[in-house]
N, C-alpha and C positions, 0 to 999 in steps of 0.2 A: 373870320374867327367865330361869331356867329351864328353862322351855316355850318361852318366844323361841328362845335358844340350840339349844335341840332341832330348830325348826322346820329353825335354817342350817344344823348339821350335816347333818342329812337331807335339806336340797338338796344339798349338796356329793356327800353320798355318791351320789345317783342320775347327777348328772354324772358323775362317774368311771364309774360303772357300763354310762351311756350311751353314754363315749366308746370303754372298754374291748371295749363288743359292736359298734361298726360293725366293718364286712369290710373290709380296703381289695383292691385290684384287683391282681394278680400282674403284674408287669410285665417284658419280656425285658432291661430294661437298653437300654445306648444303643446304635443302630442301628453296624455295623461301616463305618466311610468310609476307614479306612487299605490304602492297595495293600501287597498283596504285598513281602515284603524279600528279596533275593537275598543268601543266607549264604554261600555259595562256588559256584566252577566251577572246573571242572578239563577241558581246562588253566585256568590263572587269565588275567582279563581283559586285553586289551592285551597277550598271549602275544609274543611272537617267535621267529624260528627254528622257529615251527610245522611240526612232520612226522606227525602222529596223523590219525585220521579219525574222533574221536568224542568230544563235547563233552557235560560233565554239568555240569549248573544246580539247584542245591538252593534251595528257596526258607523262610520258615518256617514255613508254611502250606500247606496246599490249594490247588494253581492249576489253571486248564484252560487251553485255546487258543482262541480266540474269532474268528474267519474270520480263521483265518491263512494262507487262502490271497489274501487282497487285502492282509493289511496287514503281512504280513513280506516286508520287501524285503533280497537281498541282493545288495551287491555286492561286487566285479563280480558279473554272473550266472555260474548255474553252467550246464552245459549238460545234467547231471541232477541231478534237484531233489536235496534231502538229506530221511533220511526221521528225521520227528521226531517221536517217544513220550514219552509215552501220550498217545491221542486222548482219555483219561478223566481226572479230578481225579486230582492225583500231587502227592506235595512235590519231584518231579524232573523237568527236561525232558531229554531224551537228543537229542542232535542227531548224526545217522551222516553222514558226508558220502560221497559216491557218486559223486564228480568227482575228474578230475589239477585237484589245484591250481595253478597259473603259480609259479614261484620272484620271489622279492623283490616278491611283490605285499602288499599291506594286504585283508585281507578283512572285511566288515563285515555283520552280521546285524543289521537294525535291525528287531526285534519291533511296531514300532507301538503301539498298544492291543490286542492278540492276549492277550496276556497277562494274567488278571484272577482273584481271588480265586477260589474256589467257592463262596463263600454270598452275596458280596452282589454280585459282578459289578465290584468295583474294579478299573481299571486299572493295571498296573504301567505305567505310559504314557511312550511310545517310547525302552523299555530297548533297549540296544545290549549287542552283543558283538566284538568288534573283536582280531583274533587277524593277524601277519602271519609268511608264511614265509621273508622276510626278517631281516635285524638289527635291523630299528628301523621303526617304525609312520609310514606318509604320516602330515601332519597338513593338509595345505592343506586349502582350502574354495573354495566359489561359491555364492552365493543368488542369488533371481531371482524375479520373479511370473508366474503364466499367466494371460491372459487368450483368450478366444474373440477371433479377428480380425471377426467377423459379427455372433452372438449376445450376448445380455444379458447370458448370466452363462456363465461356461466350465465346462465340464465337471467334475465328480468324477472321481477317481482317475485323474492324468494322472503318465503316466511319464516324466522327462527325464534323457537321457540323457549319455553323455559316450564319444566316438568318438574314440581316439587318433589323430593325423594322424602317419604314418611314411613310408616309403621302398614302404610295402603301402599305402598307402591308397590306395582309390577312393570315389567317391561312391556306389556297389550295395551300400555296406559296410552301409547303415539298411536294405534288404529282407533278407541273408544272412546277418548277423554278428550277434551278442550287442555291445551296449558294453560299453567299458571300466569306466567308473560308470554305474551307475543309480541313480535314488532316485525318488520316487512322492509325489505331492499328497497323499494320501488322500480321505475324503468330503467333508473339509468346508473344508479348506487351499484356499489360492489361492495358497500361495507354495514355494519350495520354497531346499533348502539339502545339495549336494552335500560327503560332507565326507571326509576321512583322504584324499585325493586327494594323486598327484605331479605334480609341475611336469613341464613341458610342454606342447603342441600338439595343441588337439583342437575336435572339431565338435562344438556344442552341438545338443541338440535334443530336441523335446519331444511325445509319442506321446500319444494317445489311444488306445489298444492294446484295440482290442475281442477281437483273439485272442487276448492274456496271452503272446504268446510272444518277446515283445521284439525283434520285427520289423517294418516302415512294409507294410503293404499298404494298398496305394490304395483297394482299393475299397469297403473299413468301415472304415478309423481318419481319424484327422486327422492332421495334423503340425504343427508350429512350429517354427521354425531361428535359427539367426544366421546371418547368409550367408557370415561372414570367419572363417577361422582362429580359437579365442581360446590365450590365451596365459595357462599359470597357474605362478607367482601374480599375480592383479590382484584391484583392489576396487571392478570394474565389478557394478552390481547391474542382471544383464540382464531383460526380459521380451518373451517367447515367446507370437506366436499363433499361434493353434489355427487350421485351414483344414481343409477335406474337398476333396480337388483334382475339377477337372472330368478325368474320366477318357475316355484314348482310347474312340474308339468300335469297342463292340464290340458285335455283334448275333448272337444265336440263331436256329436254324433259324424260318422261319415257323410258323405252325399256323395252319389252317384253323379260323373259327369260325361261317362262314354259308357260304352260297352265293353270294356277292360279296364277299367280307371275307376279308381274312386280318392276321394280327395278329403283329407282329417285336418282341421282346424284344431289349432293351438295357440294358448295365450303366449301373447310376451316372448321375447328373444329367448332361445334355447341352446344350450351348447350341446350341439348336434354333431358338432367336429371330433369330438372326442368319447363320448358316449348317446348313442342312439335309441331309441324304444323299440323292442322287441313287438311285432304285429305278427298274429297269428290269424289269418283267415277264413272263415271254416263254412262248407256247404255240406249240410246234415250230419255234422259232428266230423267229414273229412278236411283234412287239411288240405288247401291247395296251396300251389305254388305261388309266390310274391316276389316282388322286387319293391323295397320303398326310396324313395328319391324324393328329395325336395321339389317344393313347387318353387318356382323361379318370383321374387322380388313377394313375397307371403307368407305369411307364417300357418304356413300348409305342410303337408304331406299326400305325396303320393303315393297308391297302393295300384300296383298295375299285375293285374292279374288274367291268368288265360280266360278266353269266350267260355261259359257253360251256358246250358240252359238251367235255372230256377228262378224260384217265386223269391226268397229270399236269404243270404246270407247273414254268419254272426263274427263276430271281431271282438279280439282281447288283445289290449293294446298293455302293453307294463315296460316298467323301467324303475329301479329299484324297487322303491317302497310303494310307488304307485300303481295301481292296475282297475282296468276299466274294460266292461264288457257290452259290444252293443246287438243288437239284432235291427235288421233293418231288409226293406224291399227291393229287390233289384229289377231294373224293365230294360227290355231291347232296346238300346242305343248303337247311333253312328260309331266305329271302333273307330281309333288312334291308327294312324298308320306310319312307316318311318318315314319321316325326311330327315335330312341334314343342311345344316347353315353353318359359314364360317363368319368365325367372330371377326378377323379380319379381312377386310376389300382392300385389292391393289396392295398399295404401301405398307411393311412388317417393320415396326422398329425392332433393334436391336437385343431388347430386353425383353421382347413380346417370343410366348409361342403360340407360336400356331394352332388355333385353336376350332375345332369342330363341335356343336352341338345337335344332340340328337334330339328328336320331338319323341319317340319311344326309347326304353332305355335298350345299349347294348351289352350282348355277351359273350362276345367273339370275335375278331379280328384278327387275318391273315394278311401279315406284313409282304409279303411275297405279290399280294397285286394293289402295293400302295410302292408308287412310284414318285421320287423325288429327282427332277434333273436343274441343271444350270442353265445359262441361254446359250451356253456351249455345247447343250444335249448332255453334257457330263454327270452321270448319278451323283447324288449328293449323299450319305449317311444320313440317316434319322432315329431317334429313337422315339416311340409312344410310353403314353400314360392315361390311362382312362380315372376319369374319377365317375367314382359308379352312381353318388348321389347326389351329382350336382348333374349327370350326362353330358359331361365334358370330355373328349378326348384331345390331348395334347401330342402334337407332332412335333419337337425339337429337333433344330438342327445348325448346324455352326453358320452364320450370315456373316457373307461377306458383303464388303461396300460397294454400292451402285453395280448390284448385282440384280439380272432377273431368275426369277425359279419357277417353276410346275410342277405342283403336287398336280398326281393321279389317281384317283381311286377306281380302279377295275370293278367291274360286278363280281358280288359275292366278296369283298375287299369285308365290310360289318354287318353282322349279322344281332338283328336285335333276339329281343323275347321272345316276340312273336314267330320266328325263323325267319323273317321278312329278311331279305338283301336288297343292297344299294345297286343301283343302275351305276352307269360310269359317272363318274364325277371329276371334272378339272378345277384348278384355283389357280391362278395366275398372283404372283407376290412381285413385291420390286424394295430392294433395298434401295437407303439415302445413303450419301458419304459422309464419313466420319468429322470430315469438318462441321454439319449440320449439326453436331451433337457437343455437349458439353461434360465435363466430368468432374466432378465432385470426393473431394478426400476429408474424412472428417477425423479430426484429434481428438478424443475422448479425453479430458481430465475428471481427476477426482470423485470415479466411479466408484461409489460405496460398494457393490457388489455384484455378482454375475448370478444368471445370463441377465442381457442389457436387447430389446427388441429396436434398433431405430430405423423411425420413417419416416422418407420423405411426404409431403399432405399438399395438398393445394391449399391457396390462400386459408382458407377458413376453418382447416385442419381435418375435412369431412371426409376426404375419398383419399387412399391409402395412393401413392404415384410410383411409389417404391420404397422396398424394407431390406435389413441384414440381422441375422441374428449373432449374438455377438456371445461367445459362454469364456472369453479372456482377451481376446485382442481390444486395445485401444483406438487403432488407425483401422477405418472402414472407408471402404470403397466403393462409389455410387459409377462405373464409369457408362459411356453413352447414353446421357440423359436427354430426354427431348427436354427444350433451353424452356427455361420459366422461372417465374418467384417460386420458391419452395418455401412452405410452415416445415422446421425441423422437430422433433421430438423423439426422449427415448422414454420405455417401458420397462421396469426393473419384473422382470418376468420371477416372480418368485415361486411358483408352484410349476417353472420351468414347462409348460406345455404351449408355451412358443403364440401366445395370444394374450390379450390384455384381458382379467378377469376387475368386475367390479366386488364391491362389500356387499356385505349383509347386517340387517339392525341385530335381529335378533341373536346372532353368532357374533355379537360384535369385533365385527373384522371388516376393518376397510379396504376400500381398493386398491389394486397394485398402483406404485407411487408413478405418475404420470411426470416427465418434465419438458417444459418447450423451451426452445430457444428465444432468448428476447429480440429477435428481428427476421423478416427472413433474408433468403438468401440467394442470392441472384446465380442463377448459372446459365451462360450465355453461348451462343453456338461457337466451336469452334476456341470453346477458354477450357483452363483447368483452373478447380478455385480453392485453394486450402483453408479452414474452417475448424478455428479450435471451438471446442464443444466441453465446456466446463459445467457439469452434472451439479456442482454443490452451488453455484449461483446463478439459478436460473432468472431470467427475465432481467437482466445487466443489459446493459449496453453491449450490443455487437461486438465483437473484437475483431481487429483488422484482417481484410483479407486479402492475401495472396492472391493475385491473376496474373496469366502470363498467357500471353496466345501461342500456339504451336507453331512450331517451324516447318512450314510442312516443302 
C-alpha cells in the first residue's frame, strides 16, 4: 500500500515539475486599434468671434499627418495654404493661418483620415475644426452623390463645390475664383455632404481637379453642375455628373516628320467624326494638294502632301469660327512609302471585317485583282469600304463556320497618293464554329425616347466589344459573340449622330443620359441568353436570365 502511494506521489511530483519547466512565449499584449483622442485646442472648437491666426490641437498620444495634402479640406478655401507643424510624430498639431479671413464667415478644417496614431496607423477619421469670425457658427447642410456621366465608376477624389450667386456673379467665376464651400469625395466615397453652410443662392458643382487648385480647366478636369440656382436651406439630395468637355479647337505649329508628312497637334478630344478642319497648304502662295488623316492612338493630324523642292511652306488651318495661320521650314527627309498590314492574323470572328491598314493614305482600288476564294478554291463575294481618315480599308464578306478563306491582292490591286502600288499580297483567314460563340438578345423596357445607342464594354466599361443603334425596336440582337462577362449599357443619343456627346459649363447642357446595367452579363459558348434591360431602373438587381444551350 505504501509503495503504491509512493508510486502516485512521484507522478504528481514530476507533473508539477513538468509543467513548471515549459517556457511559454512573450507576448506584446493586444494589438492598439483605438484613434487618437483630441484633449484640447485653443482656441476651443466651434470658437466664435474668431481674430487669432494660430490653432493648437493637443491630442493624448503620438500623432502624424498622413497625405494631408489630398485629404484635409478646408472651407471655404483659403488663397494661401496655412502652414501646419510638425511634419513629425507630436502630441501637438499647430495650424498658422496665412490668409485675411472674410468677417461673419464659418470656417471649417475637415482633417479626413490625415490624422492617425504613430504606431499603429489609426485614424482619427474625419475630425473637424470649425471656428467662425462671426457671432455664431452657419449650421446648414447639402448632400448629394457623384457619378461619372460616361464611365463605370466616377472618379476618386472629386471636389464640389458651392459658388455664391450675388449682384458679382458671373458664370467665369468656376475658371478664376475659389468657392464659397468646398468639400471633397475622398478615395473611396461616391457621396458627398457640404456642411456649416449659410442660406442663400449659389451654383452647385462638382470638379475633378487634376491641378488641386480649385479652378474648372477644360482641358484636364471634368465638371458636373446643376444648371438652376439652388437655394439653401432645402432637402433636395442632388447628383452631379462628371463630363470632360469636347474642347475648342486648338492646333499647334506643324512639325515636319518625313518628306511628304507633316503632323498638327491638337488639344483635347475632338469630334472629328462628323466635322473636320479645313487645311489649306500653301508653297509661295500655291495650293498644293493634301490628304489629312488622323494619326493613329494621338491627338494629331496628318497632312501628307506631294515631294517639292522649297525652303519653306505656310498653312491655314480653320473650322467654324476658328482659323490659324502658320509659316514654317521645311528640309529633305526620308519619304513615307506604302505598306499595308491586316488588322487580323489567322482567325476572323464572325462580327469582324476584315480589315487592312495602309502606312500611306489610299486613292484607288480595283476590285477586279482582289481576290477572295474558299478552301474549295470557290470565289467568295465581298464588298470594300475605305475610311479615308482613319486609312482603313474594309473587305466584308458572309463567313461561314470552320471555314478557310484567301484574300489576294494582285499588284496594282491599291494605289496610294503617291501612285505607289501594292506588290502581291496574300492573307490566310480561318473561321470557328458557331458552337464556340454565344448569343445575346436584349429586352428594352421603359425606354423614354429614341434613338437608344447599346453596347456591349468589357468589364470596366472602357473598350466598346460591340453596339446597335436602335431609332424604335425594343428587342436587340447581339448574335455570335466571342463568350465573356459583358458591362451593358445604353446612350439616349439625342442630337441623333449616332455617338455619345458630353456637356458643356458654359452652354449649360449636360451630357447625353448614360445608363448601365446593374450586373454583368455572362454570355457563354455555345448558350442563348435573354436579358430584360429596364432603362427607367438602372443599377437594380439583375433580373433573371434565360439560357438554354442549342440543340445542335
Amino acid at each position: 500500500m505504501l509503495k503504491s502511494n509512493s508510486k502516485y506521489i512521484f507522478f504528481l511530483l514530476t507533473l508539477l515539475m513538468a509543467s513548471c519547466a515549459k517556457r511559454g512565449s512573450i507576448t506584446g499584449g493586444l494589438k492598439d486599434t483605438l484613434a487618437p483622442v483630441l484633449l484640447s485646442s485653443v482656441p476651443k472648437n466651434f470658437s466664435t468671434e474668431f481674430k487669432g491666426n494660430t490653432i493648437k490641437l493637443t491630442f493624448d498620444e503620438y500623432v502624424k499627418l498622413k497625405n494631408a495634402n489630398k485629404q484635409l479640406i478646408i472651407s471655404p478655401p483659403m488663397k494661401h495654404e496655412p502652414l501646419i507643424t510638425p511634419t513629425t510624430a507630436s502630441k501637438y498639431i499647430t495650424i498658422k493661418i496665412n490668409d485675411t479671413l472674410q468677417p461673419n464667415t464659418t470656417y471649417s478644417f475637415n482633417f479626413g483620415q490625415s490624422i492617425t496614431d504613430n504606431n499603429e496607423g489609426n485614424p482619427y477619421n474625419q475630425f473637424k475644426y470649425i471656428f467662425s469670425t462671426g457671432t455664431y457658427i452657419d449650421s446648414l447642410a447639402l448632400g448629394g452623390k457623384i457619378k461619372d456621366a460616361y464611365d463605370k465608376q466616377a472618379d476618386s477624389f472629386v471636389s464640389v463645390m458651392l459658388y455664391e450667386i450675388n449682384d458679382t456673379y458671373k458664370d467665369s467665376v468656376v475658371y478664376k475664383e475659389n468657392p464659397r464651400y468646398i468639400t471633397n469625395t475622398l478615395d473611396s466615397l461616391k457621396t458627398f455632404r457640404l456642411e456649416n453652410l449659410k442660406a442663400g443662392k449659389y451654383l452647385l458643382v462638382a470638379l475633378k481637379d487634376k491641378g488641386s487648385n480649385n479652378k474648372f480647366n477644360p482641358k484636364d478636369d471634368k465638371i458636373g453642375f446643376i444648371k438652376h440656382p439652388i437655394t439653401i436651406p432645402n432637402d433636395t439630395i442632388y447628383e452631379l455628373e462628371l463630363f470632360k468637355e469636347v474642347l475648342p479647337l486648338k492646333t499647334h505649329k506643324p512639325a515636319q516628320v518625313s518628306g511628304n508628312r507633316l503632323v498638327v497637334g491638337y488639344d483635347g478630344k475632338q469630334d472629328f467624326k462628323n466635322s473636320r478642319p479645313k487645311i489649306v497648304l500653301k508653297n509661295n502662295g500655291e495650293v498644293l494638294p493634301t490628304i489629312v488623316t488622323q494619326f493613329p492612338k494621338k491627338d494629331s493630324l496628318q497632312v501628307w502632301y506631294k515631294p517639292l523642292k522649297a525652303d519653306s511652306l505656310s498653312m491655314e488651318i480653320s473650322k467654324e469660327n476658328y482659323k490659324k495661320n502658320y509659316s514654317f521650314k521645311v528640309k529633305d527627309q526620308k519619304k513615307d512609302t506604302l505598306r499595308i498590314s491586316a488588322l487580323q492574323n489567322g482567325t476572323i470572328h464572325f462580327r469582324d471585317r476584315f480589315t487592312l491598314e495602309s502606312a500611306t493614305p489610299l486613292v484607288h482600288f480595283d476590285e477586279s485583282k482582289i481576290k477572295l476564294i474558299n478552301k474549295d478554291s470557290v470565289a467568295v463575294p465581298f464588298k470594300t469600304e475605305y475610311d479615308d481618315f482613319n486609312q482603313q480599308l474594309f473587305l466584308d464578306f458572309k463567313k461561314e463556320p470552320s471555314e478557310k478563306y484567301e484574300f489576294t491582292l494582285l499588284p496594282g490591286a491599291l494605289t496610294d497618293f503617291y501612285e505607289k502600288t501594292n506588290d502581291t499580297l496574300k492573307y490566310n483567314l480561318t473561321t470557328r464554329a458557331t458552337a464556340d460563340y454565344g448569343n445575346l438578345t436584349l429586352n428594352l423596357q421603359n425606354v423614354k425616347r429614341f434613338p437608344v445607342i447599346i453596347e456591349l464594354t468589357d468589364k470596366k466599361g472602357e473598350k466598346v466589344l460591340a453596339s446597335e443603334y436602335t431609332e424604335g425596336n425594343t428587342k436587340i440582337e447581339f448574335n455570335l459573340l466571342e463568350p465573356t462577362l459583358f458591362t451593358l449599357r445604353a446612350i439616349y443619343d439625342d442630337n441623333k449622330n449616332k455617338q455619345y456627346d458630353p456637356g458643356n459649363f458654359l452652354e449649360k447642357k449636360y451630357a447625353e443620359e448614360v445608363i448601365y446595367f446593374s450586373k454583368e452579363v455572362d454570355v457563354r459558348a455555345n448558350w442563348d441568353v435573354e436579358q430584360v434591360f429596364d432603362l427607367s431602373i438602372p443599377y437594380t438587381p439583375e433580373p433573371e436570365k434565360k439560357k438554354t444551350d442549342k440543340k445542335k
